[in-house]
Every structure is written in C-alpha cells, then in structure tokens.
C-alpha positions, 0 to 999 in steps of 0.5 A, spaced: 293 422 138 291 415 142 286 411 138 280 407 142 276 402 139 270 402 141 265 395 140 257 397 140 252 392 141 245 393 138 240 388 143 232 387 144 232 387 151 224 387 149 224 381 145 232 377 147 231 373 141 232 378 136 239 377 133 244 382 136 248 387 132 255 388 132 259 395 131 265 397 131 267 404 132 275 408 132 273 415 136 280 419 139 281 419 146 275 426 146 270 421 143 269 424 136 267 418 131 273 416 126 270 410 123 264 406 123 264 398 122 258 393 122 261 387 124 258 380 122 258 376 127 260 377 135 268 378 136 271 372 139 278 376 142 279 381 147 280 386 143 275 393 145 277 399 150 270 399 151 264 396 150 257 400 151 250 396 148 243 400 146 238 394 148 232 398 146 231 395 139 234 400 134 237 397 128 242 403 127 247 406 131 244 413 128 237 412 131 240 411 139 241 416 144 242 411 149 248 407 152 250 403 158 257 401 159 259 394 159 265 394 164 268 388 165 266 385 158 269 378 156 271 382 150 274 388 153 281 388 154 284 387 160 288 392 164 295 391 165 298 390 172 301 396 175 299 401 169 295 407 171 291 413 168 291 419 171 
C-alpha cells in the first residue's frame, strides 16, 4: 500500500495573529489516519502529498469537520515532470 503524508495547518482567519498549529498525518491512499503527529514549528522542506488548513480557530484535529486544500503549497511536493496518475 503507498503512504501519503499529509500536513495540517490549524489557523484563526478571525484573528490571524493567533499562533498556527501544525500537524502531520500518515493516511493510506483511501484516506484512513495511520498516524497523527503535532508538529513544533512550521516545516521547512517540501516534503507533503497535501496540505489541507482548518482557519476556523479550533485547537484540535479532532474538534474540525472542515478543511480546504492548499494546492500548490511552498510545502507540498512538487509533481515530477512526465509521470501521471491515472
């Protein structure tokens, strides 16, 4: 099974100088959670599959039910050139 990394950012849009929060998810391609990390700071490489953000304010990965995905994040990997998925 291929594993996707996942990075979650947890932001206040209400009130943007609320710290961000940062966690890091391993899901199989179907979506199920494996892992679940916090992260202390904000990653400096480019390493994700995705990047999804919640800026609704919640603390916790447990208490959102929404997320908007982030394509084309400075930390999300770059597609090679000449593979495709199909």
């Amino acid at each position: 099974m291929a594993k996707r990394k996942i990075l979650i950012i947890l932001s206040n849009r209400l009130y943007p100088t609320q710290k961000a929060k940062w966690l890091e998810l391993d899901s199989d391609e179907k979506g199920n959670i494996h892992k679940q990390q916090p992260l202390r700071s904000q990653p400096r490489e480019a390493r994700y599959d995705e990047v999804w953000e919640n800026d609704e304010g919640k603390t916790d990965f447990a208490s959102c039910f929404r997320f908007k995905r982030k394509y084309g994040h400075k930390l999300q990997k770059r597609a090679r050139a000449g593979s495709t998925k199909m």
